[in-house]
C-alpha beads as a LAMMPS data file, in Angstrom:
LAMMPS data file: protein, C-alpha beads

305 atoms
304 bonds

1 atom types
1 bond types

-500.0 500.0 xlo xhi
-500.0 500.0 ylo yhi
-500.0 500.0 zlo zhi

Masses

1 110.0

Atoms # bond

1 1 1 -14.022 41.452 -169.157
2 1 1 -14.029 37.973 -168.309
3 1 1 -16.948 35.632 -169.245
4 1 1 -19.372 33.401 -167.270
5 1 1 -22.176 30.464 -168.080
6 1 1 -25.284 31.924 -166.121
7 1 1 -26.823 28.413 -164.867
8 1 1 -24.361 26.385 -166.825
9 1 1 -26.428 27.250 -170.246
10 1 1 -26.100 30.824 -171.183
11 1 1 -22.909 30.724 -172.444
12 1 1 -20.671 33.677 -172.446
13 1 1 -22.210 36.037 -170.041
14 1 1 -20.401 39.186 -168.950
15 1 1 -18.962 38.532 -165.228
16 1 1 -20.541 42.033 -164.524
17 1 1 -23.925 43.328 -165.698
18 1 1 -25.240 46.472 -165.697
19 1 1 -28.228 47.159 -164.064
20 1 1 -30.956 49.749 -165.972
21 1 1 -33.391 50.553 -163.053
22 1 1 -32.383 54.153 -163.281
23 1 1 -31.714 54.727 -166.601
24 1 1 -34.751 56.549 -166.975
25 1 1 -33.810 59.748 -165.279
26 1 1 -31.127 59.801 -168.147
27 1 1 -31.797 61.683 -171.063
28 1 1 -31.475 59.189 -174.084
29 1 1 -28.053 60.887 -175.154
30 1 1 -26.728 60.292 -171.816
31 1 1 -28.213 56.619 -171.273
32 1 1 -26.758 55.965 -175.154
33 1 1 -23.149 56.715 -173.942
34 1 1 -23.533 54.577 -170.469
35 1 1 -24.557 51.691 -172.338
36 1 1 -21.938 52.058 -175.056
37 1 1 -19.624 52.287 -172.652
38 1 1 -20.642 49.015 -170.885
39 1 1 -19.756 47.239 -174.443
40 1 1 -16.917 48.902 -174.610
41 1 1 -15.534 47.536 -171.106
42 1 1 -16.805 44.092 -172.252
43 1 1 -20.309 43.915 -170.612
44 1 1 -22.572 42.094 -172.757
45 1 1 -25.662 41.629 -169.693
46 1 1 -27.680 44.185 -169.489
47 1 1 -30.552 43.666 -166.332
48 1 1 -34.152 45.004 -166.229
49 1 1 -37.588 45.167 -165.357
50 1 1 -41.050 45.973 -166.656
51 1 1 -41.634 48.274 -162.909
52 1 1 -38.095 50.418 -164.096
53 1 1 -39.059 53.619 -164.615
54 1 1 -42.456 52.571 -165.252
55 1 1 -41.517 50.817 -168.106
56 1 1 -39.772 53.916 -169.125
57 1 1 -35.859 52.441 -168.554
58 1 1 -36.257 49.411 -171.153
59 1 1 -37.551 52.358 -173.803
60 1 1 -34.938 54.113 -173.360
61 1 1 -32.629 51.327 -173.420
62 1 1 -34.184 50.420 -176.677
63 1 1 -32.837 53.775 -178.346
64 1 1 -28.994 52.707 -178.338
65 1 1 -30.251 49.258 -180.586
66 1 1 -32.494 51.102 -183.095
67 1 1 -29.545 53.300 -183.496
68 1 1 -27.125 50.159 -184.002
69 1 1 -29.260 46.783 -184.833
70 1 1 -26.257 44.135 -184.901
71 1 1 -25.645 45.340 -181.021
72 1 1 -28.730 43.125 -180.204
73 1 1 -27.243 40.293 -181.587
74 1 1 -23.916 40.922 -179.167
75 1 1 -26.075 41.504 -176.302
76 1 1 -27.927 39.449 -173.802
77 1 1 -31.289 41.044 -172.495
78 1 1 -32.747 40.325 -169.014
79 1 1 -35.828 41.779 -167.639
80 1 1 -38.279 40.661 -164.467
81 1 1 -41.800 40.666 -164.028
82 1 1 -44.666 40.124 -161.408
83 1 1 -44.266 43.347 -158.872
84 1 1 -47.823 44.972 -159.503
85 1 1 -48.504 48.264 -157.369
86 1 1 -49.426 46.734 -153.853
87 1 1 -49.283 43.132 -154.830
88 1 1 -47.134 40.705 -156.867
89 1 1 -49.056 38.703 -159.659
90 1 1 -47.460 35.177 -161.017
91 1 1 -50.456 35.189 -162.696
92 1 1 -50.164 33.481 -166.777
93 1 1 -51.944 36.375 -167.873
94 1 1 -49.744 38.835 -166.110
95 1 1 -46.388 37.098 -166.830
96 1 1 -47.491 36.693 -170.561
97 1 1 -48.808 40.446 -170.972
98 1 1 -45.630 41.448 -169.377
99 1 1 -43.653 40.065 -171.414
100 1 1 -45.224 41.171 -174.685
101 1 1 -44.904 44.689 -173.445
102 1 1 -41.466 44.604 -172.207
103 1 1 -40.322 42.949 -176.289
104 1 1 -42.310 45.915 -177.561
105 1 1 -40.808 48.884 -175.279
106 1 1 -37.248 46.983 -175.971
107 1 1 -37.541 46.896 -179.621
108 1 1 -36.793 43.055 -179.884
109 1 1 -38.545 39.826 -180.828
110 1 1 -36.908 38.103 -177.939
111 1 1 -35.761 37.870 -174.385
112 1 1 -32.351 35.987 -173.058
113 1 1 -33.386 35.980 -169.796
114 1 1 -36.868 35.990 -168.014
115 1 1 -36.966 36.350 -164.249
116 1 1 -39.837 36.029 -161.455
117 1 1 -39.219 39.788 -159.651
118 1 1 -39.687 38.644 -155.888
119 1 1 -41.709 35.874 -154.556
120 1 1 -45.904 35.836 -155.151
121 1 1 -47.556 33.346 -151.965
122 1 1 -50.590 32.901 -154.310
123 1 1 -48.335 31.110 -156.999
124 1 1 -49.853 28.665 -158.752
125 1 1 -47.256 27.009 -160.084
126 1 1 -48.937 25.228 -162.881
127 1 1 -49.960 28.539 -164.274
128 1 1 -46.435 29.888 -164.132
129 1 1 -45.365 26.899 -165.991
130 1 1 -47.806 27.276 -168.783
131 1 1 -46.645 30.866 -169.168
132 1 1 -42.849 29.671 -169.709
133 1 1 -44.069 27.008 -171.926
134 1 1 -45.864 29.523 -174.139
135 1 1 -43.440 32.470 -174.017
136 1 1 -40.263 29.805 -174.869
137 1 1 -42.072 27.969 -177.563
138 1 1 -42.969 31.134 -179.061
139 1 1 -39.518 32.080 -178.999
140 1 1 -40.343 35.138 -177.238
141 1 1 -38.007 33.627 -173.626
142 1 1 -34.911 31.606 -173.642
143 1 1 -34.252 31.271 -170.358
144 1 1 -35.759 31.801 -167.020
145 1 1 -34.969 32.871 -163.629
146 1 1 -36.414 34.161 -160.338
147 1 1 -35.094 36.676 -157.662
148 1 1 -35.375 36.820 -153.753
149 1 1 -36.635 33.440 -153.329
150 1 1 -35.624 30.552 -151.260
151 1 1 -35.060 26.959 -152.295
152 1 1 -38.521 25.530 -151.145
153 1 1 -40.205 28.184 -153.439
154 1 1 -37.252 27.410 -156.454
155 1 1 -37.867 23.351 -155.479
156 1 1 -41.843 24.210 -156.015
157 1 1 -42.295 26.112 -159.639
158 1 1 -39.490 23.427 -160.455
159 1 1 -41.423 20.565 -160.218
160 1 1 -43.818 21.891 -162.679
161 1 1 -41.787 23.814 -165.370
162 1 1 -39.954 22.396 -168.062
163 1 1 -37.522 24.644 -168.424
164 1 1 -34.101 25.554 -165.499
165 1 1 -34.132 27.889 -163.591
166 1 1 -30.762 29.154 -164.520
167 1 1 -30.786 32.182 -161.752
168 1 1 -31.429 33.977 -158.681
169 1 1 -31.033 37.807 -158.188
170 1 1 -30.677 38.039 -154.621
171 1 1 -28.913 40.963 -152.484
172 1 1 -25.238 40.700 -151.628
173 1 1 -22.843 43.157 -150.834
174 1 1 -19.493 43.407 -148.678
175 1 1 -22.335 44.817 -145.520
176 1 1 -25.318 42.498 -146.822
177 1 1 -23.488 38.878 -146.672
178 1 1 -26.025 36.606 -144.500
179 1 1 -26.031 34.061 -147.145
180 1 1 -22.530 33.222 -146.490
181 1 1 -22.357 34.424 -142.672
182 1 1 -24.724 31.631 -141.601
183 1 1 -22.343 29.314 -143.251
184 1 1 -19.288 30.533 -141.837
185 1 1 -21.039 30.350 -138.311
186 1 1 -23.105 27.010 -138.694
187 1 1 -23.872 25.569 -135.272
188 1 1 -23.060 28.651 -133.573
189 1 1 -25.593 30.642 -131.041
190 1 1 -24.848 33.990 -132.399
191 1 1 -26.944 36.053 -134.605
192 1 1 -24.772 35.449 -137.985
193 1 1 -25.225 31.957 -137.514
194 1 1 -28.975 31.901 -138.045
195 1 1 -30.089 30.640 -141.432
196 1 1 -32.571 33.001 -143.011
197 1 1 -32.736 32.052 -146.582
198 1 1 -32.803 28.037 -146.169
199 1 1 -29.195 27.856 -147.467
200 1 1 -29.744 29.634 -150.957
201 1 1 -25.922 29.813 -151.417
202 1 1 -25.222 25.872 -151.409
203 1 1 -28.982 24.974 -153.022
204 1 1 -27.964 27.147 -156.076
205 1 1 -24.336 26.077 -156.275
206 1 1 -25.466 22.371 -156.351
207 1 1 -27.933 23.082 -159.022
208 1 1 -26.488 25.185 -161.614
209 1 1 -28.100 28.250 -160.609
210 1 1 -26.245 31.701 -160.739
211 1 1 -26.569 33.802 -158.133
212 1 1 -26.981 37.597 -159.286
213 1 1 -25.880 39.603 -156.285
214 1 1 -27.925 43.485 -156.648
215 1 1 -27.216 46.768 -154.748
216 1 1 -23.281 45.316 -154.446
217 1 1 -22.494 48.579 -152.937
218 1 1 -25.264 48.921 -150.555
219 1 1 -25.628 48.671 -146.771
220 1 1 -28.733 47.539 -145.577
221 1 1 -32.179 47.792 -147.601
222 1 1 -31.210 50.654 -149.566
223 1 1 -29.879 52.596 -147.146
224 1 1 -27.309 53.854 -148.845
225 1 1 -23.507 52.932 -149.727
226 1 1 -20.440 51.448 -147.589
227 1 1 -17.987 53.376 -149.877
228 1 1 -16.791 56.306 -148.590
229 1 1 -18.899 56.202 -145.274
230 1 1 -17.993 57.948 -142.549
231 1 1 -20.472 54.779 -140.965
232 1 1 -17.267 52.185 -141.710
233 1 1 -13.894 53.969 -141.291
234 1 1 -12.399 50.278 -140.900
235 1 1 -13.710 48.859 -143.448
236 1 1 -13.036 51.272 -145.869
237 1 1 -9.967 51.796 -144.431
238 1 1 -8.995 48.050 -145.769
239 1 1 -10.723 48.672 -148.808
240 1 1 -8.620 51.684 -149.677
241 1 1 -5.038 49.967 -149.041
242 1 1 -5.811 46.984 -150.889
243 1 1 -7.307 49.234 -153.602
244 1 1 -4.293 50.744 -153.572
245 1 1 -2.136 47.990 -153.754
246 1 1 -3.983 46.501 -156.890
247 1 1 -3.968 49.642 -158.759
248 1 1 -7.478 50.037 -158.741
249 1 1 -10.648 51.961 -157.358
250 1 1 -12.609 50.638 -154.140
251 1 1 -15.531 50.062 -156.182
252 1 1 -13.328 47.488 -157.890
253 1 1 -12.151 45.734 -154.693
254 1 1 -15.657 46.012 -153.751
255 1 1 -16.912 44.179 -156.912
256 1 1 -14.166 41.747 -156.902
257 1 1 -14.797 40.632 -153.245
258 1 1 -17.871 39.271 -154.752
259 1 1 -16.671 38.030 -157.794
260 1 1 -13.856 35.851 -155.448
261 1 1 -16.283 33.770 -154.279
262 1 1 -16.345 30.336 -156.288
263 1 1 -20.416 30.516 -156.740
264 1 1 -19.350 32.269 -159.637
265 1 1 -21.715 35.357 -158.417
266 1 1 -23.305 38.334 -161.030
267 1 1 -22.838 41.434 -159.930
268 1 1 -25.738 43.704 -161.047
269 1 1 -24.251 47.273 -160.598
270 1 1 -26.697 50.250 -161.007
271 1 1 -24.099 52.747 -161.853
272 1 1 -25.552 55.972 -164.240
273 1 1 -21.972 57.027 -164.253
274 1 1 -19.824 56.183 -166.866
275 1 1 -16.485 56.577 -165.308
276 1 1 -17.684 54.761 -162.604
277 1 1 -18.897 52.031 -164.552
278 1 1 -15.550 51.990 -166.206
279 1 1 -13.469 51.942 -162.301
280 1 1 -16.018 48.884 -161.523
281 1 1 -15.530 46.729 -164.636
282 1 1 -12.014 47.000 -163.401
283 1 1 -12.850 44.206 -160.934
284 1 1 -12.674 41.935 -163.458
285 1 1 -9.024 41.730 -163.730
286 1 1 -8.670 42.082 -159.775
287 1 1 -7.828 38.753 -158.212
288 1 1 -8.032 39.120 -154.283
289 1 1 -6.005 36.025 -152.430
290 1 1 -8.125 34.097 -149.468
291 1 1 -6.242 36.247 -146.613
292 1 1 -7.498 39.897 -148.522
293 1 1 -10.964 38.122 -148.800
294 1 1 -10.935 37.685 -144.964
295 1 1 -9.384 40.667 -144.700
296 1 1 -12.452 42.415 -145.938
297 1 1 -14.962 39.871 -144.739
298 1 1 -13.838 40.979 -140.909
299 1 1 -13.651 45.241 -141.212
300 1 1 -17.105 44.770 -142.410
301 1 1 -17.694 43.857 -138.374
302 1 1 -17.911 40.096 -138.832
303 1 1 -16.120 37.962 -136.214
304 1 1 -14.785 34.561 -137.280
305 1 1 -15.818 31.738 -134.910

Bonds

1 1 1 2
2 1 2 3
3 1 3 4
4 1 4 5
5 1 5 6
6 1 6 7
7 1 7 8
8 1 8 9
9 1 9 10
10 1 10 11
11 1 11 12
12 1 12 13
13 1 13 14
14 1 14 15
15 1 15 16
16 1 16 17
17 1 17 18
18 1 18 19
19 1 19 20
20 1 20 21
21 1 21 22
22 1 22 23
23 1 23 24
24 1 24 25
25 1 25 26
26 1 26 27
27 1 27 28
28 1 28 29
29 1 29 30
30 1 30 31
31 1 31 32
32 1 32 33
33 1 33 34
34 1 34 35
35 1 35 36
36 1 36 37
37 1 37 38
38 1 38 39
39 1 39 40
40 1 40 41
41 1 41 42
42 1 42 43
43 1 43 44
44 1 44 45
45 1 45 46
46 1 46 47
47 1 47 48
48 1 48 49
49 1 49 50
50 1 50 51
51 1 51 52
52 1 52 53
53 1 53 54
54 1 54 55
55 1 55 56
56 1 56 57
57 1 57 58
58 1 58 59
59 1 59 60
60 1 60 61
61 1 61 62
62 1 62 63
63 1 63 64
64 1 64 65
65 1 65 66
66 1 66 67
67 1 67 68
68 1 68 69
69 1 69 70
70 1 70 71
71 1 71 72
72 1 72 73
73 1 73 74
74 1 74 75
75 1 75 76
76 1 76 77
77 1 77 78
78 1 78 79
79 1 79 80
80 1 80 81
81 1 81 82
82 1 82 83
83 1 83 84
84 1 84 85
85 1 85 86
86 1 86 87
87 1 87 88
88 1 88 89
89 1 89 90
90 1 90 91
91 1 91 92
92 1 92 93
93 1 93 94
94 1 94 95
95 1 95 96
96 1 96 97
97 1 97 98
98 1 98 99
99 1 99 100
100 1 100 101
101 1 101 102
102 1 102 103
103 1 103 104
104 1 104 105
105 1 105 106
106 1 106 107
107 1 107 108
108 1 108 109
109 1 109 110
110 1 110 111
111 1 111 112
112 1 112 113
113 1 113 114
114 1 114 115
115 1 115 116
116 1 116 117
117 1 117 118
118 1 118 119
119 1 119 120
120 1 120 121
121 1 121 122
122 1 122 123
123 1 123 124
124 1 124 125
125 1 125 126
126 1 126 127
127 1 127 128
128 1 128 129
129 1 129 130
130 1 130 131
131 1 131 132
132 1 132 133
133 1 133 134
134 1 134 135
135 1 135 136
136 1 136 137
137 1 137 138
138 1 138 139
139 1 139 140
140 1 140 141
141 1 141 142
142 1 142 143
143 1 143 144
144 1 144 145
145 1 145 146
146 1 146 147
147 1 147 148
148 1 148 149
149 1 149 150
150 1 150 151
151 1 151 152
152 1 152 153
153 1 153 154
154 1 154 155
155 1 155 156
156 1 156 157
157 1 157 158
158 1 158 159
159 1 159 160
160 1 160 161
161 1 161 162
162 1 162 163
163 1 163 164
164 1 164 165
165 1 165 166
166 1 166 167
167 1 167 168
168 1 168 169
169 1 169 170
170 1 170 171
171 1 171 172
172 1 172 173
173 1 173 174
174 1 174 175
175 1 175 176
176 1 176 177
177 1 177 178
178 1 178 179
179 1 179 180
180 1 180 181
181 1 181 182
182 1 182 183
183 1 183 184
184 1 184 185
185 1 185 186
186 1 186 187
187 1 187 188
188 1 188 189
189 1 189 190
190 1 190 191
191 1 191 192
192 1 192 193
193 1 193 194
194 1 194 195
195 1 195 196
196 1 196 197
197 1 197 198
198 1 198 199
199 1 199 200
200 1 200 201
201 1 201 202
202 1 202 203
203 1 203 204
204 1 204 205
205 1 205 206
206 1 206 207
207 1 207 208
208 1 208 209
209 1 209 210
210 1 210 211
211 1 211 212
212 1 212 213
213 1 213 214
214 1 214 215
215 1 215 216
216 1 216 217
217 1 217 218
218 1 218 219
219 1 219 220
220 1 220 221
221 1 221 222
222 1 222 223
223 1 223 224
224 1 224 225
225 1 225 226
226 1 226 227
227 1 227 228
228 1 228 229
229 1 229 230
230 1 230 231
231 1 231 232
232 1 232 233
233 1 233 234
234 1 234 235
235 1 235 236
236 1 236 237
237 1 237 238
238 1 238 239
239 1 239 240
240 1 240 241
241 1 241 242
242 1 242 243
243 1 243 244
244 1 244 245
245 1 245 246
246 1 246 247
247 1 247 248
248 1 248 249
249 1 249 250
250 1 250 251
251 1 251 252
252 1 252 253
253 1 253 254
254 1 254 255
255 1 255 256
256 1 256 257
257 1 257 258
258 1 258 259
259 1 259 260
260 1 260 261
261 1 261 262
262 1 262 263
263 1 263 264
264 1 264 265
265 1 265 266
266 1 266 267
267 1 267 268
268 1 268 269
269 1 269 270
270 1 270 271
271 1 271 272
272 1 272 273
273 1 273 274
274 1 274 275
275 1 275 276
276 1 276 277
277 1 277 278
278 1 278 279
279 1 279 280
280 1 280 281
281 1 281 282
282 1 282 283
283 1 283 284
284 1 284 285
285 1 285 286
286 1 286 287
287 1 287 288
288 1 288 289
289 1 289 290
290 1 290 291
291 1 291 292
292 1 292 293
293 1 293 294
294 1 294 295
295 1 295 296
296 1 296 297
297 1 297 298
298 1 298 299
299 1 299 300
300 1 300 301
301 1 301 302
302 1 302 303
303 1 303 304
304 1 304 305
């Protein structure tokens, strides 16, 4: 597994991270051997949040390091806070509390990585930045991050907080690529062209900010997978040959399309399978030339200008 800087100061970040949101309809025997077997395919990044299972995922994540202690010390532990049921709360109070419960259903006195989960329109900024200050001076956050937000809102909580903002979780897939299309059609009067995110791609690539792509395998807003679909015969069609070619899975070629971008991008994958994890993390040692890129990029049903 190759390694990665997530915002230029977490050194030595797995290029892929597994995603825990579902862990919890594992039993803890089963959710022990998926996360043993990330480690053993080199992920180190492991990706949660306090809504997962209702808090449930991070508990049961928490089994596998009271089993084995020195893993903590190998691993680096994300989680995101701020989706309440029927709002989102950016609150100090909230983002403090949540924090102190997500340590305690993890089992550890600290987290790597600390991210705002979507954006909250009543931020107060000011607040927010108190809560960092607190929860990094305690020693209880080392870094922070948001997802799904734009680079007004990243541009706003910056100007108060001390501390980077060393990522963005945003969703990016093969079939969920407007952050690049717009870029690819700039100036053009087609629908790929328009800009929906205020250029989140090239704002977090000039600033040192990693872009964690989620649902990598997903069409639409959870609508369900590319892979395999009947939906995209051509697509997976190119998928399969070049699969082929490399010796690998499509999930791999799937991944690595991502990964061959030059932001450097996180893949979060959500896999409960372990031989499935195992195909993905494959990816890493996939390296797809420009023309295969393109390749891919255009049975997905874009259209170069």
């Amino acid at each position: 597994m190759k390694m990665i800087s997530i915002g230029n100061q977490l050194k030595n970040a797995s290029q892929i991270s597994l995603g825990c949101m579902r862990i919890s309809d594992l039993s803890p025997k089963d959710a022990d051997y998926l996360i043993r077997t990330a480690i053993d395919e080199g992920i180190n990044f492991f990706d949660h949040a306090d809504i997962y299972g209702g808090g449930k995922s991070e508990t049961i994540f928490s089994n596998t390091i009271k089993h084995t202690p020195s893993l903590r010390e190998d691993m680096l532990i994300q989680t995101k806070c701020g989706i309440r049921k029927g709002f989102f709360d950016f609150s100090k109070e909230h983002i403090v509390k949540s924090v102190d419960q997500s340590l305690k259903r993890l089992g550890t006195d600290y987290i790597d990585v600390l991210l705002l989960h979507r954006p909250d329109t009543l931020i107060e900024p000011e607040e927010v930045a108190d809560a960092f200050e607190e929860l990094y001076q305690s020693g209880k956050v080392r870094h922070f991050g948001v997802s799904n937000q734009n680079p007004m809102q990243m541009e706003l909580l910056s100007k108060f907080t001390k501390q980077k903002l060393i990522a963005n979780q945003l969703q990016f897939s093969i079939m969920h690529s407007g952050m690049i299309d717009c870029g690819i059609n700039v100036n053009m009067l087609v629908d790929a062209g328009i800009d929906r995110d205020g250029s989140i791609l090239d704002y977090c690539r000039l600033n040192d900010i990693t872009i964690q792509a989620w649902s990598p395998f997903q069409y639409g807003f959870f609508e369900g997978v590319f892979l395999d679909n009947d939906k995209f015969p051509e697509l997976n069609k190119v998928i399969d040959r070049i699969a082929k070619e490399q010796g690998v899975t499509n999930s791999a070629i799937a991944t690595a399309w991502i990964m061959r971008h030059p932001a450097n991008i996180q893949p979060i994958v959500g896999t409960t399978n372990p031989n499935r994890l195992k195909d993905i993390c494959q990816a890493s040692n996939v390296s797809l030339s420009r023309e295969e890129w393109y390749e891919i990029y255009r049975a997905a049903g874009n259209i170069l200008p």
